[in-house]
N, C-alpha and C positions, 0 to 999 in steps of 0.2 A: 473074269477075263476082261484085261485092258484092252478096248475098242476105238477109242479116241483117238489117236492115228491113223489105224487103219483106216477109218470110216472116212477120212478126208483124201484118200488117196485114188487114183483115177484105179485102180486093180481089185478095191476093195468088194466089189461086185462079185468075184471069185475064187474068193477065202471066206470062210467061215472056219477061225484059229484064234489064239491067242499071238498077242503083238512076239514073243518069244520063238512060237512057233511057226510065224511069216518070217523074221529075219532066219529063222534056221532053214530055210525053205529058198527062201533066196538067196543066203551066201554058198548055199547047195550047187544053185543053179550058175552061181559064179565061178565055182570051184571047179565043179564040171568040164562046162565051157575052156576055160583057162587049161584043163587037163587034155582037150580033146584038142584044142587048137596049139599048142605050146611042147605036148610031150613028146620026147625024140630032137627037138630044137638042139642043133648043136653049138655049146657056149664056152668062147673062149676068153681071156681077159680082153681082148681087142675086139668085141661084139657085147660085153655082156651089160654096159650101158644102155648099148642100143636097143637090147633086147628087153632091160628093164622099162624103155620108155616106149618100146613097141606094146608091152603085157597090159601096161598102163593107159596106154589111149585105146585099144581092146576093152579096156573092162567098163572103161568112162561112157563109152557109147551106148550102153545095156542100159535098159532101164532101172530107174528107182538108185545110181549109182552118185552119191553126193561127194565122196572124193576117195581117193586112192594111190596107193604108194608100195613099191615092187622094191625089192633089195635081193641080188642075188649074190649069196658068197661062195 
């Protein structure tokens, strides 16, 4: 099990996982979040910019998020 990431991370204190199974844990938790705060949003082509770049500074702000990028069609 690859630790050497984890182990320099301020969270690593509260995982005992493989590096595989924290990112599937946290893009869980991203996923979630994004479902819970975004589902029912009503999009139209005259909002749906705005709502991609609302989705995007939501997710930037969460921890451990190094970049991100929303496309709605």
């Amino acid at each position: 099990m690859s630790r050497s990431r984890i182990e320099s991370d301020r969270a690593a204190e509260f995982f005992d996982c493989s590096d595989s199974e924290r990112a599937t844990f946290e893009a869980g938790i991203k996923l979630g979040a994004l479902f819970h705060q975004f589902s029912g949003i009503p999009i139209s082509e005259e909002n749906r910019e705005a709502v991609e770049r609302t989705i995007e500074k939501c997710v930037r702000v969460q921890p451990f998020v190094e970049s991100v990028g929303v496309r709605i069609d």
